[in-house]
N, C-alpha and C positions, 0 to 999 in steps of 0.2 A: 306721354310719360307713363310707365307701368305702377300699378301700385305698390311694385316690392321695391320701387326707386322713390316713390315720394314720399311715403309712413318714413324711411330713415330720414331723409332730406326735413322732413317736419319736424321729427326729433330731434334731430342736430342745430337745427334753428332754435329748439326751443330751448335748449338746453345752454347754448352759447348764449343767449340772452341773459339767460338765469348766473351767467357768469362774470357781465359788466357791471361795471360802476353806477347804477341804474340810480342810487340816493341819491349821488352827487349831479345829475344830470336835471336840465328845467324841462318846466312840462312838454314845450316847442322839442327839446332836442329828444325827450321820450317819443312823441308824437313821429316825428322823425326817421325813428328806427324802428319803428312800428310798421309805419308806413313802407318803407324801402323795405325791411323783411317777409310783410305780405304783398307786396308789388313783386318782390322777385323770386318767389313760389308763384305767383300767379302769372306770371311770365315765362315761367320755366313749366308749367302745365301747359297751359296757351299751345307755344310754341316747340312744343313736344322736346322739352331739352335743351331748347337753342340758345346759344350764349348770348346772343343778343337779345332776343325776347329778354331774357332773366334779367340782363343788365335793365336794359330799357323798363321794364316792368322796376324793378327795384329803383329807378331814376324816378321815377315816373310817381312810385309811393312814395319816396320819400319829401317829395314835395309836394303832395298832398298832404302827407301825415305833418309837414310844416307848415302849412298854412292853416289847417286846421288846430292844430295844437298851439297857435301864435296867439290865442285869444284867453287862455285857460291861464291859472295861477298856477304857482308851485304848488 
């Protein structure tokens, strides 16, 4: 992936972030989205674009960023 494609693609993630319901949300389901949104940039680098990497990479974090986040309070 070029970097004139991932600086917007990191922007646009970061900014959609900044636009969910993120109060009302417990630590597990922040962890969560965290997870799945750095899983599927790093997925989507990995495999230069490929929509499966991206998915899979974002499947992949966001059950990490759950299970890691299943332990934390609100």
């Amino acid at each position: 992936m070029k970097m004139r494609t991932l600086i917007p693609a990191m922007l646009i993630t970061v900014a959609a972030t900044g636009c969910a319901t993120w109060d009302n949300m417990s630590s597990r389901e922040k962890s969560a989205a965290t997870g799945a949104a750095v899983g599927g940039v790093a997925g989507a680098v990995v495999t230069d674009g490929g929509i499966l990497g991206t998915v899979g990479g974002a499947a992949i974090g966001g059950v990490i960023g759950d299970q890691l986040g299943k332990d934390r309070r609100r």
